[in-house]
N, C-alpha and C positions, 0 to 999 in steps of 0.2 A: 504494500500500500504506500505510493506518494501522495505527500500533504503540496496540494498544490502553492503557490504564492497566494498569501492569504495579508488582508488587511493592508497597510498604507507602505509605499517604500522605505521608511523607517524602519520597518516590523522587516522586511524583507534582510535590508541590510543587518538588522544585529541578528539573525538567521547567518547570514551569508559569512557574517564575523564569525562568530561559534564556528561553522563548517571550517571555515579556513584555519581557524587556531587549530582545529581536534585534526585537520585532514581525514575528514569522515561526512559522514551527511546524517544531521539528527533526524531527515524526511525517514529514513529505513524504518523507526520506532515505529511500530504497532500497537503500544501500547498494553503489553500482553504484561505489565506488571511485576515478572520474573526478577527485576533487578529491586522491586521495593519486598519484595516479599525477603529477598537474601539479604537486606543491608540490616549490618547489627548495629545501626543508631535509629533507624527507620522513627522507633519507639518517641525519637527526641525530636525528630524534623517537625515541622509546620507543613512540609509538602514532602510528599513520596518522589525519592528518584525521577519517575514516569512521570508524574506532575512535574517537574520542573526541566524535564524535554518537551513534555506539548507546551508551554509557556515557551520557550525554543520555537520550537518548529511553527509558532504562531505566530511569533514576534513579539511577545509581550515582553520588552525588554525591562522596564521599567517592577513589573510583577514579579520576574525572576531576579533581579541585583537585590530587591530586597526582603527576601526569603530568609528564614535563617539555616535554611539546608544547605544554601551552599559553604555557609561558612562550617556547620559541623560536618562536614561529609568526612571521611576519611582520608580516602582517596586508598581504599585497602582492596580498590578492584573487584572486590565480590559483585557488582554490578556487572561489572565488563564482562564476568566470567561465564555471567549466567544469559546472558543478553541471545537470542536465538536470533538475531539479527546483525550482530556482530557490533551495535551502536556502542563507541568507547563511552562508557555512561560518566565513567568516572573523571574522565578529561574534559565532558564539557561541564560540571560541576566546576571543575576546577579554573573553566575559561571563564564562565559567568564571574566566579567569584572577581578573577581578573578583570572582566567589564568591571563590575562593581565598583574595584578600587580603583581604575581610570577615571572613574566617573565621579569621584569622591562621595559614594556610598559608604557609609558608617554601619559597621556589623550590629544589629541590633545589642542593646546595653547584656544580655544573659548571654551573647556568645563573646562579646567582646575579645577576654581574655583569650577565645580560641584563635582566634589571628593572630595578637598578638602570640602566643605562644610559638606558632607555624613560624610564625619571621623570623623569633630570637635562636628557633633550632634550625632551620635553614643558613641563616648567617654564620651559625657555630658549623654546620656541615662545611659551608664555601670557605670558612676561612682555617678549616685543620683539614678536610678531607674527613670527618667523622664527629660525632658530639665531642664536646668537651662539657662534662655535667655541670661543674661548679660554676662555669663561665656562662652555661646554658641558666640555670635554675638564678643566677644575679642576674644576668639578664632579666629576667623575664616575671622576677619580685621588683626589679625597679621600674620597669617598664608598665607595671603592671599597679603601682603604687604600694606594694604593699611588700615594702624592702627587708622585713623582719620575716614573712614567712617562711617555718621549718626551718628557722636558724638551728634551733637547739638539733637538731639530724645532723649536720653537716659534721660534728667533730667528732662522734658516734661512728657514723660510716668512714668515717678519716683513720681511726684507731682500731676499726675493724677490714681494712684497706680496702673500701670497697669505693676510695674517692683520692684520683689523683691531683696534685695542688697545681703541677703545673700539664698542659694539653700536651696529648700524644697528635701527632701528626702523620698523616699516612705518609708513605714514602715520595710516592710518585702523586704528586694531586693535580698533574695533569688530566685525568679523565673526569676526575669531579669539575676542574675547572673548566674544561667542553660541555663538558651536561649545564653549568649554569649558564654559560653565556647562549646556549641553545635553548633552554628553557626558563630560565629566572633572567633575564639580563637586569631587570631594575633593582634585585635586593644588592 
């Protein structure tokens, strides 16, 4: 089933946006629900997977940025895997959210902390080639405003060595540094 072009050229292009970021066509959805019925936050979303491809495939761009599915999605692929139409579910979640933040769309206040979160561990990934936890977790308590959380853990896990003080860095971070600038180029 192809969703013809529907509603105004607006609606068309952030369709045609999606498409191009995912290189796929969200038109193949069906709508047969398979990828909301597999997703283990489904429980937490406002809109099911499936609903925030036809919001896609319709052009409601405006409906989908301010969703708060796209900010909790995972991106743990269980969508994509189940998808009988092969639609990467989980990449255009992850494009919207991108509109979104082009657009300066603010993740509603209950997911907030989820984006930020996503940033301060993506930035810990580009900049060691793998998390760096302590640099991860101050990050993302100051960023987050609430700079004392879970202090009293930190020197617990230190004397139980399960927290290095200074980051390991993978050897070669040339292929983490190709995957960002292919995929993340703004963080």
């Amino acid at each position: 089933m192809v969703v013809k072009e529907i509603g105004t050229p607006e609606a068309a292009r952030f369709r045609q946006d999606i498409n191009r970021r995912i290189a796929g066509q969200v038109e193949k959805c069906y709508q047969c629900g398979k990828c909301s019925a597999g997703c283990p936050i489904a429980n937490e979303m406002d809109l099911m997977p499936n609903q925030v491809i036809r919001l896609v495939q319709i052009g409601l761009k405006d409906k989908a940025t301010h969703c708060r599915s796209i900010w909790l999605c995972a991106g743990c692929v269980t969508c994509t895997t189940r998808c009988p139409q092969e639609v990467e579910i989980a990449s255009v979640m992850e494009a919207v959210r991108h509109v979104a933040i082009e657009e300066g769309v603010e993740p509603p206040p209950e997911v907030r902390h989820t984006a930020t979160f996503t940033e301060v561990f993506l930035r810990s990934v580009r900049r060691h080639g793998r998390i760096f936890e302590p640099g991860m977790v101050m990050g993302f308590n100051l960023r987050s405003c609430q700079p004392m959380k879970d202090a009293e853990k930190g020197p617990k896990m230190f004397l139980k060595g399960k927290l290095n003080l200074l980051p390991h860095r993978v050897k070669d971070r040339g292929p983490v540094r190709r995957i960002f600038q292919r995929l993340v180029p703004k963080l």
